[in-house]
C-alpha positions in Angstrom: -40.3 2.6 39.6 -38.7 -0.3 40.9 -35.7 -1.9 39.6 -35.3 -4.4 37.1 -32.9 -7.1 36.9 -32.2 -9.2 34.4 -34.0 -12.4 33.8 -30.9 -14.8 32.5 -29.5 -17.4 34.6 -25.5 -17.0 33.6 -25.0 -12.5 33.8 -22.4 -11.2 31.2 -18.7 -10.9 32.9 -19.0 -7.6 31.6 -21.0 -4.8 32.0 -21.8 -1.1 30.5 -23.6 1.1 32.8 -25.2 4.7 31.6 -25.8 7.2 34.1 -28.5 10.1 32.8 -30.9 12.6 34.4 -33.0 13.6 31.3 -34.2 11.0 28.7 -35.8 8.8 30.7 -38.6 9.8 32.5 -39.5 12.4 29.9 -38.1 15.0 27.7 -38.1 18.6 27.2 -35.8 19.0 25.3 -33.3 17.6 21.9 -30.8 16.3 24.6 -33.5 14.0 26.4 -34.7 12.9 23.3 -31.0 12.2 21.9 -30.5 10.1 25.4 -33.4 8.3 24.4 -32.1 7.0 21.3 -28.8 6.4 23.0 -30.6 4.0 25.8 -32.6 2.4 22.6 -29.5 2.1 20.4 -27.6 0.4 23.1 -30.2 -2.6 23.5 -29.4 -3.0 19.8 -26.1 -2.7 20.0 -25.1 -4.7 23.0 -25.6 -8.3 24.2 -28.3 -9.1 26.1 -28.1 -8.8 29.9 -24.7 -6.1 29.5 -26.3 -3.0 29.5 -27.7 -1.7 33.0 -29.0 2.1 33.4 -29.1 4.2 36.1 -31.6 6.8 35.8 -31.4 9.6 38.2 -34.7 11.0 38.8 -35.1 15.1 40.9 -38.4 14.8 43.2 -39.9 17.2 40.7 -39.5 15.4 37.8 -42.8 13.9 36.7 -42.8 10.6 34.0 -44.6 10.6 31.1 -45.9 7.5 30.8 -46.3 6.6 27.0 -42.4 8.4 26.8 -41.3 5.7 29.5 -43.3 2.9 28.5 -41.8 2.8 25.4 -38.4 2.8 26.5 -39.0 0.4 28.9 -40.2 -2.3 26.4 -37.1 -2.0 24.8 -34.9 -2.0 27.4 -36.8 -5.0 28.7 -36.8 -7.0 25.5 -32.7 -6.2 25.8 -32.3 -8.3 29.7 -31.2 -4.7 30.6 -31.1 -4.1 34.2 -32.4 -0.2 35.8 -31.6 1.0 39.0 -33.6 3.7 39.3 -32.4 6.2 42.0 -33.7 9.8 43.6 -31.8 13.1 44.6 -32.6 16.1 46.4 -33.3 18.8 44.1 -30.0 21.5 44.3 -27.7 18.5 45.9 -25.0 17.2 43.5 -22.9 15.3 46.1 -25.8 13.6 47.0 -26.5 12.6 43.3 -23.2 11.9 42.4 -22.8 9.4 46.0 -26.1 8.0 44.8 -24.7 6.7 41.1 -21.0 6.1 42.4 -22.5 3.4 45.0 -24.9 1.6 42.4 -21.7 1.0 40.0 -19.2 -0.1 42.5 -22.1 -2.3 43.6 -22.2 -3.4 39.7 -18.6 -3.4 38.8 -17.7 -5.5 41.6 -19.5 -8.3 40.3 -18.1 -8.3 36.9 -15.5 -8.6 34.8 -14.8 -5.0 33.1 -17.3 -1.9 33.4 -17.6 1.0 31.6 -19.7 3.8 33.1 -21.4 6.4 30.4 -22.4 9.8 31.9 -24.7 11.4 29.4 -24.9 15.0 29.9 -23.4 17.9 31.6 -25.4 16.9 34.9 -23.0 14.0 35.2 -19.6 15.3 35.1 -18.7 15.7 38.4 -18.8 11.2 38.1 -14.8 12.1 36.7 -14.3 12.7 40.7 -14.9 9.2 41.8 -12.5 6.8 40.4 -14.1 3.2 40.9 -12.2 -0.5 40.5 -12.7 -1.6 37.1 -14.9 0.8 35.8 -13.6 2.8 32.4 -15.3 6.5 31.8 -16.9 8.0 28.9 -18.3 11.4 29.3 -21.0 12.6 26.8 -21.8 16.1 27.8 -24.4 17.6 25.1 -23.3 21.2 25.3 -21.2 23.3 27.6 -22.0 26.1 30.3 -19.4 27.9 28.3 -21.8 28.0 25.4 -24.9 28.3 27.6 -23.7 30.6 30.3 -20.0 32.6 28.4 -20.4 34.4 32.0 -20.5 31.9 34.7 -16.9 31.6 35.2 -17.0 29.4 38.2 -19.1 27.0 36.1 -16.8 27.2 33.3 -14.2 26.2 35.7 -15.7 23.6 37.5 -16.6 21.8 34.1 -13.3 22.4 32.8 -11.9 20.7 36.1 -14.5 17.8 35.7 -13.7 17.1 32.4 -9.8 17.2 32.9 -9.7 14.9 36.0 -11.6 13.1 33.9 -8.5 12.4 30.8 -5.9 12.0 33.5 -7.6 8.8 34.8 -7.7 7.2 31.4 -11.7 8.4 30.7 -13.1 9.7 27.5 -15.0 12.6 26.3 -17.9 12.4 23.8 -17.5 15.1 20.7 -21.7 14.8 19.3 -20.4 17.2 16.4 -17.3 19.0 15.0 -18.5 22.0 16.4 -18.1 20.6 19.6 -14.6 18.5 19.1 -13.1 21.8 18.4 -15.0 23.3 21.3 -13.9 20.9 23.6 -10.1 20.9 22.3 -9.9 24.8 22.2 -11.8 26.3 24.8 -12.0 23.5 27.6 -8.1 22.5 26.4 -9.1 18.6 26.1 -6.2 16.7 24.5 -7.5 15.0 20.8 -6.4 11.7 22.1 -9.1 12.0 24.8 -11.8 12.7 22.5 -13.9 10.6 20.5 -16.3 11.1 18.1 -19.7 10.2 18.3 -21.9 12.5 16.0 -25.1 13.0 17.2 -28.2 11.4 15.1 -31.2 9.5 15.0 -32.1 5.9 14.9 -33.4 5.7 11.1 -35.8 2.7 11.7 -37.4 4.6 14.5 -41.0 5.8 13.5 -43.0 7.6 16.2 -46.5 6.4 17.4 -46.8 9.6 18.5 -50.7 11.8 17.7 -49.9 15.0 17.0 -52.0 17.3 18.7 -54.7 19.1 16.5 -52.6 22.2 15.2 -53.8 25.7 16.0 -57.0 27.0 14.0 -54.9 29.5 12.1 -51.8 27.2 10.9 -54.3 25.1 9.3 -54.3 26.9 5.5 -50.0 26.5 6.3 -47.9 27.4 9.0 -44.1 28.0 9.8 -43.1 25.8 13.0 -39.9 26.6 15.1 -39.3 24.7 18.2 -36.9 24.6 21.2 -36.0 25.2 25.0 -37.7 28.6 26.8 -33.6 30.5 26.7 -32.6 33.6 24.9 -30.1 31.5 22.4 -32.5 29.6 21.0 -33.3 33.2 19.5 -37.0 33.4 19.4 -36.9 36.9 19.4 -35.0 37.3 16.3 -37.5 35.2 14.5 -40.3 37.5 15.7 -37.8 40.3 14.4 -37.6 38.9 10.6 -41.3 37.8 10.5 -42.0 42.1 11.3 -39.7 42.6 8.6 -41.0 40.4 6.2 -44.5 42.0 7.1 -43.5 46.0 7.0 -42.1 44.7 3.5 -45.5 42.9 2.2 -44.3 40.0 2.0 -46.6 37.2 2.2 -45.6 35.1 4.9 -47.8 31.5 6.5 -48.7 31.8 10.3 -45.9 31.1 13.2 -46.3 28.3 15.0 -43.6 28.5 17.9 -42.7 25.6 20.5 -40.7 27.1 23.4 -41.8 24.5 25.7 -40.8 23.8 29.4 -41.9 21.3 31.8 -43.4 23.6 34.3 -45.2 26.6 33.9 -44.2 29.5 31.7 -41.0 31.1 32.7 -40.3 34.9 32.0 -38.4 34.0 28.8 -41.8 32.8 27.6 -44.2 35.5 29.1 -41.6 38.0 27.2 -42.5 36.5 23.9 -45.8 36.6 24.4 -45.6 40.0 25.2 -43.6 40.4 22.0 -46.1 38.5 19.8 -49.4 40.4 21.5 -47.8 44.2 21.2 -46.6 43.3 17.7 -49.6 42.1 16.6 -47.6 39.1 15.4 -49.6 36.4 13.6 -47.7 33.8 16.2 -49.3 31.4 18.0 -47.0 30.6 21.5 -46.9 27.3 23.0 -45.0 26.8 26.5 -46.5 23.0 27.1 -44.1 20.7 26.6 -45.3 17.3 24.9 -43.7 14.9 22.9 -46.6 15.1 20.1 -45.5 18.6 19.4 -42.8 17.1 17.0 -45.3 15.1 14.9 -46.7 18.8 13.4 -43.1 18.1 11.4 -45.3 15.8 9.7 -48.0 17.9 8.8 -48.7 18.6 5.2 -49.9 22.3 6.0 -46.3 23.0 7.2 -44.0 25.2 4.9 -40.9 25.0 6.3 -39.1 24.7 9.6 -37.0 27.6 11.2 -34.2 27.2 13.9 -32.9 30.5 14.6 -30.2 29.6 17.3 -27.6 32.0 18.7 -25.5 29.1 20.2 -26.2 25.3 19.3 -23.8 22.7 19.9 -25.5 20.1 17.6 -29.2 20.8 16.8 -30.9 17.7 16.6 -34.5 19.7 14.9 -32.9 19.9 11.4 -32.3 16.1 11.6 -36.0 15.1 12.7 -37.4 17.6 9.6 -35.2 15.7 7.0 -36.7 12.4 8.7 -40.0 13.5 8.8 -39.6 14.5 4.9 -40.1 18.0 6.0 -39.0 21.3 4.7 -37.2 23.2 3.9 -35.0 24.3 6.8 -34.2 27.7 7.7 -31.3 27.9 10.1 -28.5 29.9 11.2 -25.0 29.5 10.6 -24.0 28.7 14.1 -22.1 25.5 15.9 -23.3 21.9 15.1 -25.8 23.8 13.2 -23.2 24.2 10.2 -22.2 20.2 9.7 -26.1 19.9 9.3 -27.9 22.9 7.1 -25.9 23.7 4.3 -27.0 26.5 2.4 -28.7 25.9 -0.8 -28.3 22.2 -0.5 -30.2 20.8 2.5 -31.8 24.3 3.5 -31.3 27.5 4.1 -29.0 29.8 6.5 -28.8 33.4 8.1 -26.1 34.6 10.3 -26.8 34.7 14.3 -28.2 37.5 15.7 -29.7 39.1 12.7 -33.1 39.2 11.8 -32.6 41.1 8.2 -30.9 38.3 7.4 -33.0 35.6 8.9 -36.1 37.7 7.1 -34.0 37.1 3.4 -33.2 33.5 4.1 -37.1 32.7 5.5 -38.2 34.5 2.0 -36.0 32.7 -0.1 -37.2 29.3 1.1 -40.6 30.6 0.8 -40.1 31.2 -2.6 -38.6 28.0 -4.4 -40.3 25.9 -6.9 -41.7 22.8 -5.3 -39.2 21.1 -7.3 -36.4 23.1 -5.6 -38.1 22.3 -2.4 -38.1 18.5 -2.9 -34.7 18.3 -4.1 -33.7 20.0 -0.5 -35.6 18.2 1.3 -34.3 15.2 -0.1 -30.3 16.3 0.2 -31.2 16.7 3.9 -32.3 12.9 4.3 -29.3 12.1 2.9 -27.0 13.5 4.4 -29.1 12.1 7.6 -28.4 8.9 6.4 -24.6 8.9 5.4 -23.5 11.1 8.5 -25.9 10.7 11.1 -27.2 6.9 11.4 -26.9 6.6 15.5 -26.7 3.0 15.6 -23.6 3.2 13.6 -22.2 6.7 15.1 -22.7 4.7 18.6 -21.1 1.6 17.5 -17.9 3.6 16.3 -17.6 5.6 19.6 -17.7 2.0 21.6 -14.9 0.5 19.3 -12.8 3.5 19.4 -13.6 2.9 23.9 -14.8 0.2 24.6 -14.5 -3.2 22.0 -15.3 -5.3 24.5 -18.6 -3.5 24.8 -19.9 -5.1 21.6 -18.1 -8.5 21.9 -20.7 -11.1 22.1 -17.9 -14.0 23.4 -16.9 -13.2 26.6 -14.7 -15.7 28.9 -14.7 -14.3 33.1 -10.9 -13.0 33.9 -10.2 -12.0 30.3 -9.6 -8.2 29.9 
């Protein structure tokens, strides 16, 4: 992909630059699809011709091209500029050089800059201080959530993220969950944080074909969706549906997402091992495509279950209140909380316990349709009071970055 610059005679004097690895070319998970809507929010957001991307693409990373084309109509119909740039797989100087040269070669030419890293792929930008460029960091989870046991990871973020504060940068908080996360357990001070609650752009309706379900979720299925790791706990939902089975209870057909972008990894070949010597009634999909997310949509779905052990926001519950779908069954874990309240917008199990899970999946199995709409409908509004993105994103960059937004600007004026 070659770069695009912008098309406008007199370039703003000022300039926001976001940096991101997943998002652009495709998605495989919420976090690309939450950059996505960052990017799009942005060309709403911003004057034309401020916003410039930076899209760092691995040599194994394949585009999708109705994901990208999309994106890049927007972004076009913004005057945004992309600098699309490549890095060897496993090198993170190399990646970080790569982005660090492109916005000194940006900020130099303007006025004020502020560089936006999304994801924990980009923290080690807080190491290179550049001329006129402010720093908001938006890392989506931590390695301390994903990986309690990598201590040198822990410490390396935790080192990124501090360097960060101490040359005037920002950190991102995309829930509560995380704000205190990032306060307590990474030590960030409050003044260096600022909220920007994760969410979806409400006027946003997919074009996306959903791919002709599997024969047996036809007559109604259960759908649960996520990355191929252990805390997205899988196995704890294939642990309650055996319970709800050795019990006689009635329960619809499993439809189950755990979708990478290469070929099944062992997390995946163990669930199918689980499903196949269970005799679960499961269907497994490791495929990744965006269309998967349009069975949301479907009217043989009967409700949606997100069994997480560790989830910093959990951006499924908010597509299922968008797409009108229901109810949610999720655990009581992280950003998962702020989002799935019990009784009111669905329905909750603690982590790590399928008994649990098996009561909560029963009881939303078992409400009146009434009850059902009335959830359902909570959930899209509390999507639309707390998690509008547009206005999340516009409160983040006043809190940062006012100048972002300002339409007037005159060169030399900071």
């Amino acid at each position: 992909m070659k770069a695009i610059e912008p098309t406008v005679a007199s370039k703003s004097a000022y300039r926001v630059v976001v940096a991101l690895q997943e998002g652009f070319y495709g998605a495989s998970s919420g976090s690309g699809f939450s950059n996505r809507d960052f990017l799009i929010a942005l060309t709403r957001l911003l004057p034309p011709g401020r916003l410039v991307v930076i899209p760092v693409r691995g040599h194994s990373v394949r585009a999708e091209p109705c994901w990208t084309g999309r994106l890049l109509r927007s972004l076009q119909q913004a005057n945004a500029q992309i600098v699309p740039i490549k890095h060897r797989s496993g090198d993170l100087r190399h990646r970080y050089d790569r982005v660090v040269e492109k916005v000194a070669d940006i900020a130099s030419a303007a006025d004020r800059c502020l560089l936006i890293g999304l994801g924990q792929s980009l923290l080690g930008l807080a190491d290179h201080a550049i001329d006129n460029v402010d720093l908001l960091l938006v890392p989506r989870s931590t390695a301390a959530l994903s990986c309690p046991d990598d201590l040198p990871e822990i410490g390396w973020e935790r080192d990124r993220l501090h360097t960060a504060v101490k040359c005037g940068g920002y950190v991102a908080a995309i829930s509560t969950f995380m704000r205190q996360h990032l306060r307590d357990d990474y030590g960030l001070p409050g003044h260096a944080l600022v909220d920007m609650p994760n969410g979806l752009l409400l006027d946003e309706e997919s074009s996306e074909k959903a791919l002709p379900l599997p024969g047996r979720a036809e007559g109604g299925f259960l759908f649960a969706l996520g990355r191929p790791v252990p805390d997205k706990g899988f196995e704890d939902l294939l642990a309650a549906l055996e319970i709800l089975r050795s019990r006689r209870v009635p329960v619809p057909h499993l439809v189950m997402a755990v979708t990478g972008p290469g070929a099944p990894n062992e997390y995946q070949r163990h669930l199918a091992r689980i499903i196949e010597d269970g005799a679960v009634d499961a269907t497994l999909t490791t495929r990744f495509s965006p269309r998967i997310r349009a069975w949301m949509s479907s009217p043989a779905l009967r409700g949606i279950v997100v069994p997480s052990r560790s989830e910093p926001f959990g951006r499924i519950p908010l597509e299922a209140f968008a797409a009108k779908a229901g109810p949610v069954i999720a655990t009581r874990v992280g950003g998962l909380r702020e989002t799935v309240v019990d009784g009111f917008t669905g329905f909750t199990a603690e982590p790590h316990d399928p008994a649990l899970l098996a009561e909560a999946i029963h009881h939303a199995l078992s409400v009146s349709p009434g009850e059902r709409a009335r959830v359902i409908e909570t959930g899209g509004a509390l999507l639309r009071r707390r998690h509008d993105y547009l206005k999340t994103i516009r409160a983040a960059l006043g809190a940062v970055a006012p100048w972002a937004l300002s339409p007037m600007v005159r060169s030399g004026v900071r």
